[in-house]
C-alpha positions in Angstrom: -25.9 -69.2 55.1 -23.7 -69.9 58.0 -21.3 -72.2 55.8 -21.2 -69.4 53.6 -20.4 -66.7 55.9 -17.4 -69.3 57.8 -15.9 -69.9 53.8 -16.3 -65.9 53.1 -14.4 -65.3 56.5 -12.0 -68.2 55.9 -10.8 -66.7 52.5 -10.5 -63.3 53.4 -8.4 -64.6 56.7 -6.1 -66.5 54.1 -5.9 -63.5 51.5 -5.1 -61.1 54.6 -2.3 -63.4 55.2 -1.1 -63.5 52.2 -0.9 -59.8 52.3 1.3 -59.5 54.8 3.5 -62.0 54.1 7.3 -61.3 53.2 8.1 -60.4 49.9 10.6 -63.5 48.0 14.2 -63.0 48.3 16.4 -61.4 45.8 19.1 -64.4 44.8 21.2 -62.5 42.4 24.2 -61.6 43.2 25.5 -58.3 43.2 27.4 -57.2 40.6 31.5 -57.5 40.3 33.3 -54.5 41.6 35.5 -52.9 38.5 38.9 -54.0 38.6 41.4 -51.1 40.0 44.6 -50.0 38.1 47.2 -51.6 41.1 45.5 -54.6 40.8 45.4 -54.7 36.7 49.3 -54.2 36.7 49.7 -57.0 39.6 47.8 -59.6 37.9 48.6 -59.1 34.4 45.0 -58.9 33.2 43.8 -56.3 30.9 
């Protein structure tokens, strides 16, 4: 019973870990800023 009761304990302990562990990253990357009307006329790009 005592093996038990330690391997209960032991997996609760690990699953409360996992709980408050840090969510993943976000690795995208943000999205382009829009390309103003000085800087369309500059550049050439339409």
């Amino acid at each position: 019973m005592t093996k038990f009761a330690r391997l209960a304990f032991a997996s609760l302990f690990c699953l409360s870990l996992a709980a408050c562990a840090t969510p993943q990253q976000d690795l995208t990357p943000p999205p382009a800023k829009p390309v103003d009307a000085k800087t369309k006329l500059e550049s050439g790009r339409r």
